[in-house]
PDB file of the backbone (N, CA, C, O) and the ligand in Angstrom, with CONECT records:
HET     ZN  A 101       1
ATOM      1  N   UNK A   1     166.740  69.848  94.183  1.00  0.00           N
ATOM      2  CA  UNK A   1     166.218  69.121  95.337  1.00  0.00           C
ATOM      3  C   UNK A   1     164.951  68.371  94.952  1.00  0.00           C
ATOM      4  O   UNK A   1     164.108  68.836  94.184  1.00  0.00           O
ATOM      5  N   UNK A   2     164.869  67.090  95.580  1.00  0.00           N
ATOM      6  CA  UNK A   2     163.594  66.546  95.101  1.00  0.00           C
ATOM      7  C   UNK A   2     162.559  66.711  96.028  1.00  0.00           C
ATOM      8  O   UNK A   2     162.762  66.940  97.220  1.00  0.00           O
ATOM      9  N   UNK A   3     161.327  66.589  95.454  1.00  0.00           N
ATOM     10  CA  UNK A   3     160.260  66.761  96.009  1.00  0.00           C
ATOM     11  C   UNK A   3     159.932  65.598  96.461  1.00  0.00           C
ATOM     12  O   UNK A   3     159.985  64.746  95.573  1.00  0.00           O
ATOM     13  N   UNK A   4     159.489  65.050  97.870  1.00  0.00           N
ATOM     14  CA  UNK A   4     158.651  64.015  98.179  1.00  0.00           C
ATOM     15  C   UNK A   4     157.284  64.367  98.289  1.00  0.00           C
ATOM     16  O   UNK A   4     156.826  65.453  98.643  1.00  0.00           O
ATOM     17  N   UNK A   5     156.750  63.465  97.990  1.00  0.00           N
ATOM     18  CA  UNK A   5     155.306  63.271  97.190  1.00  0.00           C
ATOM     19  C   UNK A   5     154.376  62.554  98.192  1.00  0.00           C
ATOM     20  O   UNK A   5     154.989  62.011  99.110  1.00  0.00           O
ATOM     21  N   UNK A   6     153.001  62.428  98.221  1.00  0.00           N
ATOM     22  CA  UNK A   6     152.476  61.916  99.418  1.00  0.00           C
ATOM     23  C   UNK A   6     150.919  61.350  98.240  1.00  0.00           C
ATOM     24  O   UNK A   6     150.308  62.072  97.452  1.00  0.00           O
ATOM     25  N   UNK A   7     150.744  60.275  98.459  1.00  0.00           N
ATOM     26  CA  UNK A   7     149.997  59.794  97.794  1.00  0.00           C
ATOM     27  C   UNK A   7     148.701  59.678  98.644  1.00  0.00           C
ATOM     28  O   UNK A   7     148.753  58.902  99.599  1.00  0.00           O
ATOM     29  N   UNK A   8     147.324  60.484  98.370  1.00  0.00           N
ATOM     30  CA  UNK A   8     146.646  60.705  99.395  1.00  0.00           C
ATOM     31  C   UNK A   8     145.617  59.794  99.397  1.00  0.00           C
ATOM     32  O   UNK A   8     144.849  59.959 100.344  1.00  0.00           O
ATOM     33  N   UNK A   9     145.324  58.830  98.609  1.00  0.00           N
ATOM     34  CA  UNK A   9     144.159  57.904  98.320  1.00  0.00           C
ATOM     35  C   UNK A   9     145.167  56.792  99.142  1.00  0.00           C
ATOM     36  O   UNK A   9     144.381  55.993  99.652  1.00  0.00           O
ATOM     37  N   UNK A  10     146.249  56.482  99.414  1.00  0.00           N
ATOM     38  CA  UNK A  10     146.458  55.126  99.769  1.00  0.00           C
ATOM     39  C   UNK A  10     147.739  55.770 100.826  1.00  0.00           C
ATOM     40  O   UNK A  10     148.689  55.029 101.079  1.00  0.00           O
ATOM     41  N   UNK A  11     147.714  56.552 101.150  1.00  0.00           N
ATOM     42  CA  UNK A  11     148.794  57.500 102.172  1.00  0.00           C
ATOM     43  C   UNK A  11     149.956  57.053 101.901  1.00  0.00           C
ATOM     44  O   UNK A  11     150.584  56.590 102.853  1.00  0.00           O
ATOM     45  N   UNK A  12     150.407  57.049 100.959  1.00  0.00           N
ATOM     46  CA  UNK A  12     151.823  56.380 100.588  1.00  0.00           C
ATOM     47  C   UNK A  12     153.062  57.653 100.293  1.00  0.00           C
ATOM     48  O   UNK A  12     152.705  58.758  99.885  1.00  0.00           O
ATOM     49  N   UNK A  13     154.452  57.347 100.544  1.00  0.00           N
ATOM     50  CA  UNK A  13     155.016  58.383 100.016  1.00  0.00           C
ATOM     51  C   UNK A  13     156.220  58.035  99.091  1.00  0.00           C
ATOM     52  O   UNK A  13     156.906  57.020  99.216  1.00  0.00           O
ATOM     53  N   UNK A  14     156.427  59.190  97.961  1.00  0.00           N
ATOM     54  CA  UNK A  14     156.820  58.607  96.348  1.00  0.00           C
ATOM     55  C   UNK A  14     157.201  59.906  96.173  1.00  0.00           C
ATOM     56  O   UNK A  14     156.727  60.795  96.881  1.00  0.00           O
ATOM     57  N   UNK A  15     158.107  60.151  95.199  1.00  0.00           N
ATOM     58  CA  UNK A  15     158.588  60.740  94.384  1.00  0.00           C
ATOM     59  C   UNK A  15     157.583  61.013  93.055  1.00  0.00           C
ATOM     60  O   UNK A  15     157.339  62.200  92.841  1.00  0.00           O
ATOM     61  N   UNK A  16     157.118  60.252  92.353  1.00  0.00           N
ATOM     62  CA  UNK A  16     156.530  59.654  91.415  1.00  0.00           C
ATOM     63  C   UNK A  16     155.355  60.996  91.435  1.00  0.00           C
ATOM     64  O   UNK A  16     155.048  61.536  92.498  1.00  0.00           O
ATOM     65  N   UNK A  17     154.810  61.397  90.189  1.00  0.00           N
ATOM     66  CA  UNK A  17     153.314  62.060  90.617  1.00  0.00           C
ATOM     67  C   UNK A  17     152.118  61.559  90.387  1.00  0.00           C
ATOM     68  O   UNK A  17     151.052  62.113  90.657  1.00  0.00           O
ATOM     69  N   UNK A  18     152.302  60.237  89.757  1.00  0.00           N
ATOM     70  CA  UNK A  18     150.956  59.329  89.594  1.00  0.00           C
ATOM     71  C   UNK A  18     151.808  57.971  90.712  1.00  0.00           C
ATOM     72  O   UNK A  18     152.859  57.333  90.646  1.00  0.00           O
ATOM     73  N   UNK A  19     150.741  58.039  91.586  1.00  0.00           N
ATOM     74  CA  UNK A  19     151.422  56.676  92.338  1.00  0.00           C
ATOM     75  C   UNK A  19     151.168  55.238  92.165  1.00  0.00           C
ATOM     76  O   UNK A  19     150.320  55.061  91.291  1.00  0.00           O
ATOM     77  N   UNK A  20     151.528  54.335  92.599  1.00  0.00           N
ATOM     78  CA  UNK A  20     151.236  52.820  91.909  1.00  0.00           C
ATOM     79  C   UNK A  20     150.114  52.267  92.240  1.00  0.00           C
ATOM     80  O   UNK A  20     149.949  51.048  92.274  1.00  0.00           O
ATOM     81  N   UNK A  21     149.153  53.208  92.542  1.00  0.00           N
ATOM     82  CA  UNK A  21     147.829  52.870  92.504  1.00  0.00           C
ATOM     83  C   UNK A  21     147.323  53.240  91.821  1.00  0.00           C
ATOM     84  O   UNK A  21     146.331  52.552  91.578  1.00  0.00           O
ATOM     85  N   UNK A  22     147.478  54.667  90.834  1.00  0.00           N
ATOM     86  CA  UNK A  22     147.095  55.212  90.052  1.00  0.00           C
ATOM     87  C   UNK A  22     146.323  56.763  90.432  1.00  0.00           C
ATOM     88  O   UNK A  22     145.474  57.245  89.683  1.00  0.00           O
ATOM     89  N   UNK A  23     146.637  57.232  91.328  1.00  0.00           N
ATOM     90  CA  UNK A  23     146.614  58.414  91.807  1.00  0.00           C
ATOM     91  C   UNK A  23     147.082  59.753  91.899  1.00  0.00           C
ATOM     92  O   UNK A  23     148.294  59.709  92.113  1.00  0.00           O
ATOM     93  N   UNK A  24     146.716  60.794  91.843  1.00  0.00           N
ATOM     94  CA  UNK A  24     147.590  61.525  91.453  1.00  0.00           C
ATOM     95  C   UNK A  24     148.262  62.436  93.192  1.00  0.00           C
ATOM     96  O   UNK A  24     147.717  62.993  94.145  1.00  0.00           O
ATOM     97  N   UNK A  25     149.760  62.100  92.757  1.00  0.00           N
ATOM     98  CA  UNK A  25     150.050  62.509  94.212  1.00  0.00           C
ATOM     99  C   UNK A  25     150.427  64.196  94.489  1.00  0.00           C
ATOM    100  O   UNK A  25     150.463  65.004  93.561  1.00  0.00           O
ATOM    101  N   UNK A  26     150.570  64.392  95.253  1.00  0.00           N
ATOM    102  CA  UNK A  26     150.398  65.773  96.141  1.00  0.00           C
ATOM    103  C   UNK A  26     151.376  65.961  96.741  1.00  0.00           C
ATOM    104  O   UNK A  26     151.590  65.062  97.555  1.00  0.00           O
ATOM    105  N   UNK A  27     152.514  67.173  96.715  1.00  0.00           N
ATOM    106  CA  UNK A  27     153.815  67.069  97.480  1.00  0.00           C
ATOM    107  C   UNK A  27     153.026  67.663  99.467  1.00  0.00           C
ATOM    108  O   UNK A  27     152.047  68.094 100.075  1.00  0.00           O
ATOM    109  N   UNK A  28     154.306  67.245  99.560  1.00  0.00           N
ATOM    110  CA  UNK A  28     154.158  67.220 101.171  1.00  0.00           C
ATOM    111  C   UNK A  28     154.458  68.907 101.973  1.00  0.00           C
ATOM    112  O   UNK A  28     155.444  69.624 102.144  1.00  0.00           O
ATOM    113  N   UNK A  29     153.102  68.973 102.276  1.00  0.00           N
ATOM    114  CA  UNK A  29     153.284  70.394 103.020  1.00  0.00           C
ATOM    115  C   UNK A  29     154.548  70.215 104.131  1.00  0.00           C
ATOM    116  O   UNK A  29     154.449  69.548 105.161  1.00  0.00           O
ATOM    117  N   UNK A  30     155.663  70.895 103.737  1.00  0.00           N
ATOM    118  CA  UNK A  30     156.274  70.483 105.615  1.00  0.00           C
ATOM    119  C   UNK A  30     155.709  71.848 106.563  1.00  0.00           C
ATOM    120  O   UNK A  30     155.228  72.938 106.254  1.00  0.00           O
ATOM    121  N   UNK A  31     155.992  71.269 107.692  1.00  0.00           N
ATOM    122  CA  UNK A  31     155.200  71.722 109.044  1.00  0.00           C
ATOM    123  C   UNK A  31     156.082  73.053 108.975  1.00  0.00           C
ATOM    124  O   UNK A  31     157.274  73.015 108.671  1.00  0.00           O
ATOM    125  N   UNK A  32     155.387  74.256 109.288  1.00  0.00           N
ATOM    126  CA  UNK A  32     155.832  75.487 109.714  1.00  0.00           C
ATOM    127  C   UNK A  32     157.204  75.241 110.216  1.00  0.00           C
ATOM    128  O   UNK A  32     157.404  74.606 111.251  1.00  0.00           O
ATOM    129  N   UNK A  33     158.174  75.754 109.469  1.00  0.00           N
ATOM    130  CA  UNK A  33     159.634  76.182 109.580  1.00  0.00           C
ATOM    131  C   UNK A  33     159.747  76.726 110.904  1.00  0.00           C
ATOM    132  O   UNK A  33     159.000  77.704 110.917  1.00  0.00           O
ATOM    133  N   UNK A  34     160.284  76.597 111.998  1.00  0.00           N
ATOM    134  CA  UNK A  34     160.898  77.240 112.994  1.00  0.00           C
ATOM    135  C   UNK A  34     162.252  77.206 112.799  1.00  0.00           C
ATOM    136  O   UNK A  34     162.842  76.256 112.284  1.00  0.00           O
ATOM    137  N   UNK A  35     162.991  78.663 113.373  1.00  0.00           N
ATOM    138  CA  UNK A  35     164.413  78.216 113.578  1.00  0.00           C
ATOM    139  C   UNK A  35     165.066  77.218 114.599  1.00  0.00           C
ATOM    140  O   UNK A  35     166.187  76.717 114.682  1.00  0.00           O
ATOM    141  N   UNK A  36     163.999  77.136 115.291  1.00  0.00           N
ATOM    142  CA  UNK A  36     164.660  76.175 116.265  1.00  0.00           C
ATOM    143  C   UNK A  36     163.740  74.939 115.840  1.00  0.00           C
ATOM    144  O   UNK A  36     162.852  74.461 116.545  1.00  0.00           O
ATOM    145  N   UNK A  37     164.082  74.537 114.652  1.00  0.00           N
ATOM    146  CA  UNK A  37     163.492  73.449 114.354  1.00  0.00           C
ATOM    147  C   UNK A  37     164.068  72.032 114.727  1.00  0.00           C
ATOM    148  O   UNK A  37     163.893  71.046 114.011  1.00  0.00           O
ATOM    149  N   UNK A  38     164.934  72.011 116.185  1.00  0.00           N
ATOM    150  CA  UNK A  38     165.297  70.766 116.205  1.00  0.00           C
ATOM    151  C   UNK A  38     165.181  69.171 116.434  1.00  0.00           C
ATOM    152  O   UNK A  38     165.869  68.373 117.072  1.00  0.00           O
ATOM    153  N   UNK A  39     163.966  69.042 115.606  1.00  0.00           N
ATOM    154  CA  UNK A  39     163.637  67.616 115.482  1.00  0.00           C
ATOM    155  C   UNK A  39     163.471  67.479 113.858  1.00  0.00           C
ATOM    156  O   UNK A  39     162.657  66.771 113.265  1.00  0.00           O
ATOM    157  N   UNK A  40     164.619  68.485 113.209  1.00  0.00           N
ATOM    158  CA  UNK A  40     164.173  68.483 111.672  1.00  0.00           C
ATOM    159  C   UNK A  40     165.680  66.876 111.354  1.00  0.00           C
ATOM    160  O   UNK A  40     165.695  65.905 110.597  1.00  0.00           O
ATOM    161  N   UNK A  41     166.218  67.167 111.923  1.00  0.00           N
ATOM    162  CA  UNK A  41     167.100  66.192 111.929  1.00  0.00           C
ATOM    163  C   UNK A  41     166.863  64.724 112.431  1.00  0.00           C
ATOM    164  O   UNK A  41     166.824  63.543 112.089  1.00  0.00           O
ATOM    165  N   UNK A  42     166.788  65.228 113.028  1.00  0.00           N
ATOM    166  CA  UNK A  42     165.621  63.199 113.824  1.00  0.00           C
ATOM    167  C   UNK A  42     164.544  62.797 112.450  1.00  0.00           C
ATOM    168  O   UNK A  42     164.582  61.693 111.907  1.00  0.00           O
ATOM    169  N   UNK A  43     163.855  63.613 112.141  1.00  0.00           N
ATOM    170  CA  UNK A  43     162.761  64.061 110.887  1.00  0.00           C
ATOM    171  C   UNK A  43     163.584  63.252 109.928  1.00  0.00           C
ATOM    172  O   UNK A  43     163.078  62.166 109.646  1.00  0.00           O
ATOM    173  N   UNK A  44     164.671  63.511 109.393  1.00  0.00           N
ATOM    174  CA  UNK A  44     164.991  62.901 107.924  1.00  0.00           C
ATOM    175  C   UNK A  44     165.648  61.542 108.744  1.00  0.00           C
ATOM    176  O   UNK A  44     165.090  60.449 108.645  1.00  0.00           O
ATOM    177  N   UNK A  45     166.524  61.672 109.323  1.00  0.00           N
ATOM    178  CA  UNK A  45     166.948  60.212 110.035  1.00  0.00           C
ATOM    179  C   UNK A  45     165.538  59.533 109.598  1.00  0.00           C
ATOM    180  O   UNK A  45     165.641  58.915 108.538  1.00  0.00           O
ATOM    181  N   UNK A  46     164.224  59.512 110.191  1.00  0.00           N
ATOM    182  CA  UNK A  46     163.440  58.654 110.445  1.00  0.00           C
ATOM    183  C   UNK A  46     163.083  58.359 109.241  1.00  0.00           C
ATOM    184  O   UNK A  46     163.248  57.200 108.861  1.00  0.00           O
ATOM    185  N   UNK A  47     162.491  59.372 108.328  1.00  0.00           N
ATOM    186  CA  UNK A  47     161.899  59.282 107.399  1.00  0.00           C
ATOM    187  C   UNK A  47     162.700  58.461 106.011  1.00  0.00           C
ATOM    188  O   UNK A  47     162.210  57.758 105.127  1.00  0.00           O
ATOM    189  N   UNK A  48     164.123  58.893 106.264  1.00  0.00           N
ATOM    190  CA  UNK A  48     164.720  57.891 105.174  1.00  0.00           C
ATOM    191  C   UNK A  48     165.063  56.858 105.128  1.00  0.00           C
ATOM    192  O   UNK A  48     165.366  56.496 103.991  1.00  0.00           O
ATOM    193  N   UNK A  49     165.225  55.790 106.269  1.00  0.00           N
ATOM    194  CA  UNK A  49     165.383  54.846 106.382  1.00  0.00           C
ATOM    195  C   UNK A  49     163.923  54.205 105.809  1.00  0.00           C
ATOM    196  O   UNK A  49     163.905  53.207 105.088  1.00  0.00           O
ATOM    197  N   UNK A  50     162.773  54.881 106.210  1.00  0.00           N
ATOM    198  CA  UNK A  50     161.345  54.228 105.733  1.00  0.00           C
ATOM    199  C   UNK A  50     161.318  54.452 103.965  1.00  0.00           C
ATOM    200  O   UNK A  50     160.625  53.601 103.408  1.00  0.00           O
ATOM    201  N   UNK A  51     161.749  55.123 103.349  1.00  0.00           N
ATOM    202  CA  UNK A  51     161.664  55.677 102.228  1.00  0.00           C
ATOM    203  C   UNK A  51     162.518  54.449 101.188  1.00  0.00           C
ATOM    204  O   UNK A  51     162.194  54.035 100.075  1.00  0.00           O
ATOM    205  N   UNK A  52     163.874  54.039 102.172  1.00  0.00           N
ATOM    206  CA  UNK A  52     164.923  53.052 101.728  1.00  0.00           C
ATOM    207  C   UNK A  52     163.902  51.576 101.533  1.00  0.00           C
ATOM    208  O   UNK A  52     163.913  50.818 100.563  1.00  0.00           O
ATOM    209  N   UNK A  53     163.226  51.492 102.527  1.00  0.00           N
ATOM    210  CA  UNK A  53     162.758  50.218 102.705  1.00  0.00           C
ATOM    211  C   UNK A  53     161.700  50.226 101.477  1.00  0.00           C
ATOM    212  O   UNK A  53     161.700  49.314 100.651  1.00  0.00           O
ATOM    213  N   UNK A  54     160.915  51.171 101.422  1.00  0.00           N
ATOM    214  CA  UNK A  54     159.828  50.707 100.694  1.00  0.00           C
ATOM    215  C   UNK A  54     160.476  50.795  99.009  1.00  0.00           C
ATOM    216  O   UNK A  54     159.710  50.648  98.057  1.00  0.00           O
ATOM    217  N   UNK A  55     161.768  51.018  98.839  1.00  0.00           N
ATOM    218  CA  UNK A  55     162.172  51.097  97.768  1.00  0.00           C
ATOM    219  C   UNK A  55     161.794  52.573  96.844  1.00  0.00           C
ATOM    220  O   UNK A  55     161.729  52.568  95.615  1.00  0.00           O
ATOM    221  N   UNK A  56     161.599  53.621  97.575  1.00  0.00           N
ATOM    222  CA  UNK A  56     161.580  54.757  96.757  1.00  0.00           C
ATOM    223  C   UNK A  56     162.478  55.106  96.616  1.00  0.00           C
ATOM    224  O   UNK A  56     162.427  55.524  95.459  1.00  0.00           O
ATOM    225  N   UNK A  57     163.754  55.346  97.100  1.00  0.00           N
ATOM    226  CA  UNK A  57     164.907  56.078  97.301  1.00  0.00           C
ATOM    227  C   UNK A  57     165.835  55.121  96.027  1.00  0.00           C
ATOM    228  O   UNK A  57     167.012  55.391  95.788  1.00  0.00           O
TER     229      UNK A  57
HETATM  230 ZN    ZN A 101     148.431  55.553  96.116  1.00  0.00          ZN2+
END
């Protein structure tokens, strides 16, 4: 599984662990696990379409 990465000097998010600013990035705490986590699905819906665009994916 890959790790997404969160680039904290320019809030960007990457895979990458030095980001294209030259930073060193930081994986992404996710938010306290609930079982009834149901907005974890809305969650990647949203997030990958943004991920597509900026060309990380
Ligand atoms: Zn950056």
């Amino acid at each position: 599984m890959k790790h997404i990465l969160l680039c904290q000097s320019c809030n960007t998010y990457t895979m990458k662990l030095i980001c294209t600013c030259g930073e060193k990035t930081s994986p992404v705490k996710p938010p306290k696990f609930s079982p009834e986590d149901k907005y974890g699905d809305y969650r990647r819906k949203v997030l990958k379409p943004q991920l597509s665009k900026e060309g990380i994916l």
